[in-house]
ZASE-622043 format. One record per residue (C-alpha): residue number from 0; x, y, z. Coordinates in steps of 0.2 Angstrom, whole numbers, plus 2048, in hexadecimal, padded with zeros to 3 digits. Layout:
// ZASE-622043
+-----+-----+-----+-----+
:   k :   X :   Y :   Z :
+-----+-----+-----+-----+
: NUM :   X :   Y :   Z :
...
+-----+-----+-----+-----+
// end
This chain:
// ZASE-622043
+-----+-----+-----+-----+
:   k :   X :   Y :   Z :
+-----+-----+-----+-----+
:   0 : 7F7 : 7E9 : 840 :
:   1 : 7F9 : 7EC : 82D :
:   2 : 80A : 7EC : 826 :
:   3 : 80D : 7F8 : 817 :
:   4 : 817 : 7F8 : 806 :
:   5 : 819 : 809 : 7FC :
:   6 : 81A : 809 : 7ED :
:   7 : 829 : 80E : 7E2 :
:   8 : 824 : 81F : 7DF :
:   9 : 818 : 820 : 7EE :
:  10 : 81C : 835 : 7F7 :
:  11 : 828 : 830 : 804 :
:  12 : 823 : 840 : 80D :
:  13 : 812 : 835 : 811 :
:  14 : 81E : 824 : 816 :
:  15 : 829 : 831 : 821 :
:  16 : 818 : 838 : 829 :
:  17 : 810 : 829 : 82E :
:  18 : 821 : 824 : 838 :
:  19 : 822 : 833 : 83F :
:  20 : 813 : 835 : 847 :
:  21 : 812 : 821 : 847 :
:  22 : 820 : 816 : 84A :
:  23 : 818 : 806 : 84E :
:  24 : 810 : 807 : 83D :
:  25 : 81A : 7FA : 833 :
:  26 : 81F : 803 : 81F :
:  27 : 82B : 7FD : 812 :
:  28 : 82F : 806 : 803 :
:  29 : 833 : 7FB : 7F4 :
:  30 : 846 : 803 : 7F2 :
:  31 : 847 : 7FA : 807 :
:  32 : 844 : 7E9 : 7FD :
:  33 : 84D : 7ED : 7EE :
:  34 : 83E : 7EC : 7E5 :
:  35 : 844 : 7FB : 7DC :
:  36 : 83F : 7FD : 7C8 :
:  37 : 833 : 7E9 : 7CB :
:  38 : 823 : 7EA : 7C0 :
:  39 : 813 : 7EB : 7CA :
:  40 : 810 : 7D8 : 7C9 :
:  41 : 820 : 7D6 : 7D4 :
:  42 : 81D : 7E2 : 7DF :
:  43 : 80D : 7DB : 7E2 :
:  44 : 812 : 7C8 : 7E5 :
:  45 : 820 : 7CD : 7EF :
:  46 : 814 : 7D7 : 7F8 :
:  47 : 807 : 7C6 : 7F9 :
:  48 : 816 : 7BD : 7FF :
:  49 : 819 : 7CB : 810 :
:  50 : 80A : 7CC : 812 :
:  51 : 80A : 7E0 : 80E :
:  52 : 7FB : 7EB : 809 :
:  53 : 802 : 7F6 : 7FC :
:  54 : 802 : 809 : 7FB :
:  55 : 804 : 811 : 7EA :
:  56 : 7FE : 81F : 7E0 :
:  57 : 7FF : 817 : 7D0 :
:  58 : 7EA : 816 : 7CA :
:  59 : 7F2 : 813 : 7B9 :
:  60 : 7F6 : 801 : 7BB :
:  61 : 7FB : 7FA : 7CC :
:  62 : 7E8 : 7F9 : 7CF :
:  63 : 7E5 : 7EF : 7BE :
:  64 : 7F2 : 7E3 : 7C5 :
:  65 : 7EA : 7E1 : 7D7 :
:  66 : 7DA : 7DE : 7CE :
:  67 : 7E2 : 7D0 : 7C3 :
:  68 : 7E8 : 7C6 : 7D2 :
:  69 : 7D9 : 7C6 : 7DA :
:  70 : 7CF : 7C0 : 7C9 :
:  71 : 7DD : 7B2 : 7CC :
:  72 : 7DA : 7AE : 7DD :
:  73 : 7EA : 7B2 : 7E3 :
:  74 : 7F0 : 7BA : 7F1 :
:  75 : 7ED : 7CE : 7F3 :
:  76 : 7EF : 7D6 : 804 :
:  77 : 7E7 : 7E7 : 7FF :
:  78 : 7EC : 7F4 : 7F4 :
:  79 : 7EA : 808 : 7F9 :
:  80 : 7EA : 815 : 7EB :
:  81 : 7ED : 824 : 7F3 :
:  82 : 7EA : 835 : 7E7 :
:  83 : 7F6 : 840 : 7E3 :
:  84 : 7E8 : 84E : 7E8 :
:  85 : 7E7 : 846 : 7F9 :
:  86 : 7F1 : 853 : 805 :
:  87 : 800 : 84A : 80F :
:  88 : 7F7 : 84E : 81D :
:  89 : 7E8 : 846 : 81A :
:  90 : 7F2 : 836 : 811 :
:  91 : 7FB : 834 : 821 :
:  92 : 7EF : 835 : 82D :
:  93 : 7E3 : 829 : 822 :
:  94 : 7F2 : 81D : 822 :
:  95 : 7F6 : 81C : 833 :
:  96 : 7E3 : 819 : 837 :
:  97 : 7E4 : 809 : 82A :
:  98 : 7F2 : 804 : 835 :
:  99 : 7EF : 806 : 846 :
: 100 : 7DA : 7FF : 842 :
: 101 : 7DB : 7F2 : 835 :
: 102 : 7DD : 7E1 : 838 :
: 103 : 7EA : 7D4 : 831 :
: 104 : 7E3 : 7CE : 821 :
: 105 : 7D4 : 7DB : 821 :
: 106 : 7D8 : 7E3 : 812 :
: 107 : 7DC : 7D2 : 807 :
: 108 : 7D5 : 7D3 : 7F7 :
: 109 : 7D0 : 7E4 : 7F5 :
: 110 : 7D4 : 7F4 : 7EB :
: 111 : 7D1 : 804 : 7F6 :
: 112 : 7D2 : 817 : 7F3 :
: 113 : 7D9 : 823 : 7FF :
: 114 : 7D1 : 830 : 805 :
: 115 : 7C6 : 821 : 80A :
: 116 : 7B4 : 827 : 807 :
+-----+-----+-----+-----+
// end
């Protein structure tokens, strides 16, 4: 099963969804691993380090950082933007599917957009 990290400023509605409806599915927040305030880079090695594909809504940048650690060969688990247009339904549901389908280690190295398409 894949084990998530939110992001910072990742809707907390969607995290509190997804263990509602899905308790096994294993989420962090970055305030759980005072994280809170680290630069993306950080977040995403400390992210590497667990293990934990990250959740975020920040297209802006955390996706130009995931895409630097893979140019470098470095660890990546999986990054999921999810857009701010994207109900909390459909976010949730689409989360829960990742993490009750995916495998450990299926999502290394890649950049995906949810709704998935």
């Amino acid at each position: 099963m894949v084990r998530f990290l939110a992001d910072e400023n990742f809707n907390n509605q969607i995290v509190r969804g997804v263990l509602r409806q899905s308790p096994s599915i294993d989420i962090l927040r970055i305030q759980d691993v005072d994280l809170s305030g680290a630069n993306d880079p950080t977040v995403l090695e400390w992210a590497a380090q667990h293990r934990r594909v990250v959740l975020t809504h920040d297209v802006a940048t955390m996706i130009t950082f995931a895409y630097e650690r893979i140019q470098a060969r470095l660890s990546m688990p999986g990054l999921f933007e999810v857009s701010r247009r994207v109900s909390v339904g459909l976010a949730i549901e689409e989360i829960i599917l990742i993490g009750e389908c995916s495998l450990e280690g299926e999502w290394e190295g890649q950049v995906r957009f949810l709704p998935l398409r």
